[in-house]
N, C-alpha and C positions, 0 to 999 in steps of 0.2 A: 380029313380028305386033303389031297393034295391042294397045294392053293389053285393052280390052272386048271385042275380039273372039275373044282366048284365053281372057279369064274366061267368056263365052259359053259356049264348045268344052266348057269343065270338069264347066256344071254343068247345059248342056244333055241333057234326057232322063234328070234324077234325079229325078224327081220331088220335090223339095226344097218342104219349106212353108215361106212366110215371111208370118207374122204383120203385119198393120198396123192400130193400135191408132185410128188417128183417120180413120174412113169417112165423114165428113162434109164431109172436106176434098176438092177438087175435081183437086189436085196428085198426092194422093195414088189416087186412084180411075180419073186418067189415065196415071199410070205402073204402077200394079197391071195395068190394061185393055192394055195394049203387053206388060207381060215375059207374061200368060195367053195374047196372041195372037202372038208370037215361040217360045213353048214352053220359057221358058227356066225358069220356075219357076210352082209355085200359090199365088198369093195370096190369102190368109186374111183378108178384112175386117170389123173389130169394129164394129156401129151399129145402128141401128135400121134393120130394110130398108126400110120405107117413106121414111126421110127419105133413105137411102144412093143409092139408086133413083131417087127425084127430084134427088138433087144430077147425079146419072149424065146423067138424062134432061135436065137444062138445062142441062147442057154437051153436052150430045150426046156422050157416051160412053158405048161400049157392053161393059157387062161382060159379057156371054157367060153362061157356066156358072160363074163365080167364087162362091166360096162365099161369104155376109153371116154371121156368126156375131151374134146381138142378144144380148149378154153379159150384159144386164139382166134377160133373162129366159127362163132357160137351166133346164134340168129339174131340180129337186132337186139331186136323187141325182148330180146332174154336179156340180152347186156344194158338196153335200157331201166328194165327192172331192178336190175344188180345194183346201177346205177345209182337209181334212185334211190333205195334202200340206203347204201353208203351215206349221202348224201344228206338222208332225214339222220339217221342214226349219229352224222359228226357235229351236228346242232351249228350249220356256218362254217366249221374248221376246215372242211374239205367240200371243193366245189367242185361239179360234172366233170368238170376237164380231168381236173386230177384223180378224179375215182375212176374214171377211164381207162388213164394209166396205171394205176394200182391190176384195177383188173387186166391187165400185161402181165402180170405175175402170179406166177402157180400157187402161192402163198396167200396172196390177198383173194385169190377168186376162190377157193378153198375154203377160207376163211367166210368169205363172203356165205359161201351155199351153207356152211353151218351156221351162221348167224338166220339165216332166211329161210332155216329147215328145209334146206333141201336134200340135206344130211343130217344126220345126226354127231359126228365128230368128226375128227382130222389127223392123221399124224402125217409127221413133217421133220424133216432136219439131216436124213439120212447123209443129202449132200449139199446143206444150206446150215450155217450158223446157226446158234441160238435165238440170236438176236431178229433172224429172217421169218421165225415162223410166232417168237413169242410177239415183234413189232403187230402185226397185223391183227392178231386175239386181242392186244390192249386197245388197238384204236376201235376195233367194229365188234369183236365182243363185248369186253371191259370186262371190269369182278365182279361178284354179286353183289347184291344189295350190305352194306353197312363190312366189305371187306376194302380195306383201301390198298393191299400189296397185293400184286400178283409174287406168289416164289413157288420155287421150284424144288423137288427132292426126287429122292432114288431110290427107291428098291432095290434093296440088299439081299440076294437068297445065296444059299448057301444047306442042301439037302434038307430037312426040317425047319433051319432057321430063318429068320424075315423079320428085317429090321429097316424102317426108312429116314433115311436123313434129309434134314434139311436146313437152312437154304442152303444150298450147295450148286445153285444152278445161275439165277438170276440178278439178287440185289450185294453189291459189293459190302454195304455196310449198311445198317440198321441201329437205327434207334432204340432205347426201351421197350416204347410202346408198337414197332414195327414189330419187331423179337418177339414178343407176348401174341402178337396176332400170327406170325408165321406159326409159332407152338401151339395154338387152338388149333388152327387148320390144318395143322399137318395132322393131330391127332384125330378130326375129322377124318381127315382124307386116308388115314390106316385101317379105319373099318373097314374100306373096301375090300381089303386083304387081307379081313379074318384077323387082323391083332387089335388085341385089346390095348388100347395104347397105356403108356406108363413112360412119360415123356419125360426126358431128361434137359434142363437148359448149361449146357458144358460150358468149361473155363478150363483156364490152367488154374482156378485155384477151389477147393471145397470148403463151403460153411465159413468163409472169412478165412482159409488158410494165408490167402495173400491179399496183400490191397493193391489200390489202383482201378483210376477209372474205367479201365475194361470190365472188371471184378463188379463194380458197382453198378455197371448198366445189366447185367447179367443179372444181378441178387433185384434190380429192378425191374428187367421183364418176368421175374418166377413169379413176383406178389402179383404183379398186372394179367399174367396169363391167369395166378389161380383164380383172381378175382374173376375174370370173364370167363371161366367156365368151373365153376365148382366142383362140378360131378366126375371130371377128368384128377386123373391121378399126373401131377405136375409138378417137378420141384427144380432146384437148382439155388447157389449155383454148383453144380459137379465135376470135378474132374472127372474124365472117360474112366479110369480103371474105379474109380469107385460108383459109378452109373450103373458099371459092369459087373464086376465080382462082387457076388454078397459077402467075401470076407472081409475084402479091403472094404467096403460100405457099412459092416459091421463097426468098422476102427474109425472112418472116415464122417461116417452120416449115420451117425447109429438114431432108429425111431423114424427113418424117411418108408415110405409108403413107395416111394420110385427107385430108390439109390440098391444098388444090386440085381433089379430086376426092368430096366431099361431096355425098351423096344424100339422108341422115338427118339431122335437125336436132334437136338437144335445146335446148331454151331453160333459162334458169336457174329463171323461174319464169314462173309463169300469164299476169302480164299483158305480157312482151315478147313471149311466144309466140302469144297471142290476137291484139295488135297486129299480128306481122308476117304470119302467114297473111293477115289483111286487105288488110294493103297489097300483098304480092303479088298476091291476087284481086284487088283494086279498081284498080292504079294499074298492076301488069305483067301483067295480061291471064289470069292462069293460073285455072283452075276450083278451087275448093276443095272437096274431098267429105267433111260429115264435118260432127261429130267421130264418129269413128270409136271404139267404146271397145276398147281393149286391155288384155286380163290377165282378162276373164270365161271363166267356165266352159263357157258357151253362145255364139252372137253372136248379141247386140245393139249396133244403132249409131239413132245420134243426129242427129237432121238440125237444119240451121238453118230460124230459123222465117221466113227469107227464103229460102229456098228453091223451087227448081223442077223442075216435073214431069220434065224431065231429070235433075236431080239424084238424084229419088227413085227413079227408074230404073235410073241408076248406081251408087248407096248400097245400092239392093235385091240389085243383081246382088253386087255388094262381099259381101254376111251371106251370100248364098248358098255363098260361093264358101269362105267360112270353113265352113263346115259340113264341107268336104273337106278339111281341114285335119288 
């Protein structure tokens, strides 16, 4: 089955809320208006309803019954709670005054209602930074229990195929043992989407082709990852065309269980993994969704701020779907 039309199936008729923190964007108020008339989820939009309303009405989209929440000016006694919630949650770090002003921000009170179930998830970023929607999930969500990175990956389609990489989004450079937990979780976090993961840890070099300590922290998170999760198909380190082609992985990695059948892509650090999600979307045709954050206690995901009303559609339906997780 299609991938979006079994995440459909999952989380159609849950009633599931997902938060969307920037209602003045026209992308976002058009893919909100489609999953409220699809049935697939209820969209929570953060703005002022007069300006949210007029952005609707000069696109001619029509939001129905979807809720406007005007976060700026919200009852007391609600923003007291919000409040206080922050407050116990920052253990001391953050005091009333300044959760006050957090809650100023479509991102922190967003953030905020998912941490306090008053949602169930968030997307964010359409026209805010990375940094704008993941800062506020690390402070008042955090990661789960025993993950200590939060990172980010993408969903790669491309007509039958669906590949997710990562980190490609958040941590500029990682350790061993950073690398080894980004590659569990991301493997984790591909069931959602129907692949069976068979992860790959990339390099410029395969099985000792080249040395160097890039090489060696690489050949270090494959042992650390297989060790923390055995039952995942995990290796490296690999070059991309031998990840890839079971010929060259035949010549390259002959007897790997991953090498030529690679779904999972760990990159070494931020910027080979930023770049190559790119070039796959821009130059081989394939959708990129995302960044998607993996290892929060809640879901929250992250769009790009080139992004499109499909995409938010898609990214929406994606937090949904983690909710049933």
């Amino acid at each position: 089955m299609e991938l979006f039309e079994s995440l459909k199936q999952k989380i159609s008729g849950k009633d599931i809320k997902i938060v969307f923190p920037e209602g003045n964007d026209v992308r976002i108020l058009g893919a909100a208006s489609r999953l409220a008339k699809d049935g697939l989820l209820k969209p929570i939009i953060l703005g002022d309803k007069d300006e949210v309303n007029q952005v609707a009405k000069d696109a001619d989209i029509d939001l129905g019954d979807i809720e406007i929440v005007d976060y700026q000016h919200q009852p007391q006694e609600e923003v007291d709670e919000m409040v206080s919630a922050i407050v116990a949650r920052r253990k001391g770090k953050t005091d009333e005054a300044k959760a006050r002003n957090w809650l100023k921000d479509p991102n922190y009170f967003g953030t905020t209602m998912v941490y306090m179930d008053k949602v169930d998830g968030m997307v964010s970023g359409a026209a805010h930074a990375t940094g704008d929607t993941v800062r506020p999930a690390l402070q008042i969500i955090k990661t789960k229990p025993g993950i200590k990175l939060l990172s980010g990956s993408f969903l790669l389609l491309r007509n039958d195929e669906r590949y997710l990489f990562a980190d490609s989004a958040i941590n500029p450079e990682l350790d061993a043992e950073g690398l080894a937990g980004v590659a569990v979780e991301s493997a984790r976090f591909a069931k959602t989407f129907d692949i069976d993961p068979k992860v790959a840890l990339l390099s410029f070099s395969t099985k000792g082709s080249a040395k160097g300590d890039m090489v060696t922290k690489v050949q270090e998170a494959t042992k650390l990852a297989q060790q923390m999760a055995p039952d995942i198909p995990i290796d490296g380190e690999l070059q991309f065309d031998a990840a890839f082609v079971p010929s060259v992985a035949e010549k390259k990695a002959p007897g790997s269980k991953v090498a030529g059948h690679a779904n999972v892509f760990i990159f070494p650090e931020l910027q080979s993994g930023n770049i190559s999600y790119k070039i796959a979307q821009r130059l081989g045709g394939f959708q990129a969704l995302g960044p998607l954050l993996q290892g929060l206690n809640k879901p929250v995901n992250d769009l790009s701020r080139g992004t499109s009303e499909d995409d938010v559609y898609k990214v929406s339906i994606i937090t949904a779907a983690e909710t049933l997780n």
